[in-house]
KOLVEXLO-189009 format. One record per residue (C-alpha): z negated, y negated, x negated. Coordinates in Angstrom, 1 decimal, always signed. Each point is the difference from the previous one (the first is absolute). Layout:
N
(r (Z,Y,X))
...
//
This chain:
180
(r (-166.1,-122.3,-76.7))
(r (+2.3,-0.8,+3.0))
(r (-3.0,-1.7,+2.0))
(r (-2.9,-2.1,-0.8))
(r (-1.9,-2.4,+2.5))
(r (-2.7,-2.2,+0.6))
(r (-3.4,+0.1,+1.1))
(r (-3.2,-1.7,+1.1))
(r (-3.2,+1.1,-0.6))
(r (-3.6,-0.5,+0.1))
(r (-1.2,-0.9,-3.7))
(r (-2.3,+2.4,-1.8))
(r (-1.1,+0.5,-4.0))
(r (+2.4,+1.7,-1.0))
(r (+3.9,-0.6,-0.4))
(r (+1.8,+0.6,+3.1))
(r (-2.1,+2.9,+1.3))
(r (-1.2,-2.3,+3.6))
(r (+0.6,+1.5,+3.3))
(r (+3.5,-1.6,+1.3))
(r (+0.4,-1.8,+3.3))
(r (+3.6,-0.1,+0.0))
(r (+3.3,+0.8,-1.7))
(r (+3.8,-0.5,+0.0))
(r (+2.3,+1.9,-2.3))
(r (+3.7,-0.6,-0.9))
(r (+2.7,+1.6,-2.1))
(r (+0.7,-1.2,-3.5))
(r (+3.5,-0.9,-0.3))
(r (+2.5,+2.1,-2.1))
(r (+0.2,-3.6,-2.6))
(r (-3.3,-1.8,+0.6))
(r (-1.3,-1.3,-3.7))
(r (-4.6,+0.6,+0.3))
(r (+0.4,-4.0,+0.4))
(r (+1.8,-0.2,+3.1))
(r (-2.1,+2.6,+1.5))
(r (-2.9,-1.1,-1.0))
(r (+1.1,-4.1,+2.0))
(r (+1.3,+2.3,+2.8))
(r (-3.3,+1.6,+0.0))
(r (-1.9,-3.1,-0.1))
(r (+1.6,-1.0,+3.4))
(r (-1.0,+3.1,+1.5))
(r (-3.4,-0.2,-0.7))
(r (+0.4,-3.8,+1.5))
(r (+1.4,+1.2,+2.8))
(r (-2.5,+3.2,+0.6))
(r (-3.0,-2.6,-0.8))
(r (+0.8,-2.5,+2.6))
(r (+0.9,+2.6,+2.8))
(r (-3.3,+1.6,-0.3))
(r (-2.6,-2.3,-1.7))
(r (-1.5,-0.8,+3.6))
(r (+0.0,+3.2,+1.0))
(r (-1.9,+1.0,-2.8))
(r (-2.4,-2.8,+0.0))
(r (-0.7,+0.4,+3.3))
(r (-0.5,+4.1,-0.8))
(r (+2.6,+1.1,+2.4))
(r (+1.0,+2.2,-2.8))
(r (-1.3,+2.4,-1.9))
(r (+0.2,+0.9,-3.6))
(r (+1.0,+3.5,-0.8))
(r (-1.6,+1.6,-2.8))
(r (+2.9,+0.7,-3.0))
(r (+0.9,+3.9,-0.8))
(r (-1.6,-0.6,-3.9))
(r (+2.2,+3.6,-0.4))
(r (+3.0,-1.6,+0.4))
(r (-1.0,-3.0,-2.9))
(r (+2.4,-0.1,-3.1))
(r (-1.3,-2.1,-3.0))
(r (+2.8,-2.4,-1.6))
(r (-0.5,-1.1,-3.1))
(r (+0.6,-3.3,-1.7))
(r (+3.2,-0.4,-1.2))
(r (+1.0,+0.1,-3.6))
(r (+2.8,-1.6,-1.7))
(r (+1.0,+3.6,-1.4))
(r (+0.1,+1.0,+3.4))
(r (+3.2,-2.0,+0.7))
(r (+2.1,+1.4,-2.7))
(r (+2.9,+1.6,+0.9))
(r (+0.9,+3.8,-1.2))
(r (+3.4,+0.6,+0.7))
(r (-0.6,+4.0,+0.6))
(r (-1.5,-0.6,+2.7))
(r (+2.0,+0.4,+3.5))
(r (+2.2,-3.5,+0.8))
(r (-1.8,-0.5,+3.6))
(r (-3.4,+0.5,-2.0))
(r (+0.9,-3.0,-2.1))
(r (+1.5,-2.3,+2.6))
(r (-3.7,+0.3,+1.5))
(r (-1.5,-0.8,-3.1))
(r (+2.3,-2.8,-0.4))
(r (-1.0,-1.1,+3.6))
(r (-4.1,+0.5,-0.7))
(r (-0.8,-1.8,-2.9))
(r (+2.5,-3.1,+1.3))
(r (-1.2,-2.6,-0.6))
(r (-2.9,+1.3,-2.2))
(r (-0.1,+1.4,-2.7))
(r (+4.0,+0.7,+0.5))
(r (+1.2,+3.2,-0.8))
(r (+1.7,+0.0,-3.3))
(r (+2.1,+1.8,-2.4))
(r (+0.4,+0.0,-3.9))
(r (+3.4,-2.0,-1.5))
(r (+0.4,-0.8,-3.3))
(r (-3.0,+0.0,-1.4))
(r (-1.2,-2.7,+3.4))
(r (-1.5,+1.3,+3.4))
(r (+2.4,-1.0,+2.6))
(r (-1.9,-0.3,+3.7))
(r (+1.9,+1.2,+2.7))
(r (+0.0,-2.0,+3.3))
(r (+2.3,+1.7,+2.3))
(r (+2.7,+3.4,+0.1))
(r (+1.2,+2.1,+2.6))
(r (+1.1,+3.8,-0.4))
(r (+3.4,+1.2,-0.7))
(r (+2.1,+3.2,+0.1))
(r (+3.1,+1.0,-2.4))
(r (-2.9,-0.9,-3.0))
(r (-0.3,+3.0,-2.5))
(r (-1.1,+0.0,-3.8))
(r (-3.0,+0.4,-2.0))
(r (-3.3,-1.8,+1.5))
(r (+0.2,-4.0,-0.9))
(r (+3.6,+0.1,-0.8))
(r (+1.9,-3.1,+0.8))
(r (+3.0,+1.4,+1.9))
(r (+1.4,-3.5,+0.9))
(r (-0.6,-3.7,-0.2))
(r (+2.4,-1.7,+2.5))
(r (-0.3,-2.8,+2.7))
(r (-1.7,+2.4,+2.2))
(r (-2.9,+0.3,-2.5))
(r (-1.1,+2.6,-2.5))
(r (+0.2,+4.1,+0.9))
(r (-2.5,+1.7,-1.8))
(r (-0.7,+4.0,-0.1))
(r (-3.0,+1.0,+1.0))
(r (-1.6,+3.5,+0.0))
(r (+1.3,+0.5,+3.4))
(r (+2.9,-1.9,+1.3))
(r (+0.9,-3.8,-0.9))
(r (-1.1,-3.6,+0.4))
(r (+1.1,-3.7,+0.0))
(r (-1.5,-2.7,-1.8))
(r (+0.6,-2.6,+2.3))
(r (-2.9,-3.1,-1.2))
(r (-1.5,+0.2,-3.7))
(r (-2.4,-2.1,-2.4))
(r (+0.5,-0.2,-3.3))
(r (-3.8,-1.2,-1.6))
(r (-0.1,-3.7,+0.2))
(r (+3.1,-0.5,+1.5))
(r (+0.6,-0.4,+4.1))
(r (+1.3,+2.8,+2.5))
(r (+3.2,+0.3,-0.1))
(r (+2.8,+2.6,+1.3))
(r (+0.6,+3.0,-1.6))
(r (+3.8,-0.6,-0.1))
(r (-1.0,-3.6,-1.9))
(r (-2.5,+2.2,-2.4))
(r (+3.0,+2.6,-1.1))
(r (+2.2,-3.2,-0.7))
(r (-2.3,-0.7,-2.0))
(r (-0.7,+2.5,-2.0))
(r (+2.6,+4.1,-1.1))
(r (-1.7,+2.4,+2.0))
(r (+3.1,+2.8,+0.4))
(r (-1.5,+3.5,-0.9))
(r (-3.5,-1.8,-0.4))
(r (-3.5,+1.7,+0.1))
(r (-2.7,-1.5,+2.0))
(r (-3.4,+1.0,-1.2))
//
């Protein structure tokens, strides 16, 4: 999504299906992680609470029934759900990357580990077969994906801290490397 937004709302039974009293929206931007956006939200909904709280109290607004045709379930999140697959398109995966940070953390398979994936950025000039290492430089780690290419910039080997991409292919031969 490029938007999301707050509300507040009058409680009822079930899960978020009260009329709403009022709203802000606000764009998500192009490298927010879920975690930012979810303390950016939090302010919002500070903010929109202690504008309007008296107003609402004092029932100088009124709730507006929700559209229950515009509802979309989400489900819980899986760990499975953060794995990366490389065939998919490179902007595709820098969103996943961005959604499941900080949890589950999107990750990919490396040498027999799972290897989370904290932040990348999109790329041009990256061609090669889907998880392909193409390079492992300063810059960070350019992997093929099914469409176009993307940089490893922060990763996390399991049990070990975050650390830079660049660190994580000194550490370690990745030229002409498969990611799973």
């Amino acid at each position: 999504d490029k938007k999301t937004g707050v509300c507040l709302m009058q409680m009822e039974a079930g899960l978020d299906t009260g009329p709403v009293y009022v709203s802000a929206t606000t764009n998500i931007k192009p490298d927010e992680s879920a975690g930012d956006l979810h303390d950016r939200l939090a302010w919002m909904g500070g903010e929109l609470l202690n504008e309007n709280l008296d107003d609402i109290v004092a029932g100088r607004v009124a709730a507006e029934p929700q559209d229950e045709s515009l509802a979309t379930y989400a489900g819980k999140i899986r760990k499975q759900d953060a794995n990366i697959d490389w065939n998919r398109p490179a902007l595709e995966i820098q969103r996943q990357v961005r959604a499941y940070n900080p949890a589950p953390g999107a990750s990919f398979g490396f040498a027999d580990e799972r290897v989370k994936c904290w932040q990348v950025q999109v790329v041009d000039g990256v061609d090669g077969p889907a998880g392909l290492v193409v390079s492992a430089d300063k810059d960070g780690i350019d992997v093929a994906c099914g469409e176009g290419g993307l940089r490893l910039l922060e990763v996390q080997r399991p049990g070990r801290r975050k650390i830079s991409a660049a660190e994580f292919a000194g550490q370690s031969d990745l030229s002409g490397m498969r990611l799973e």
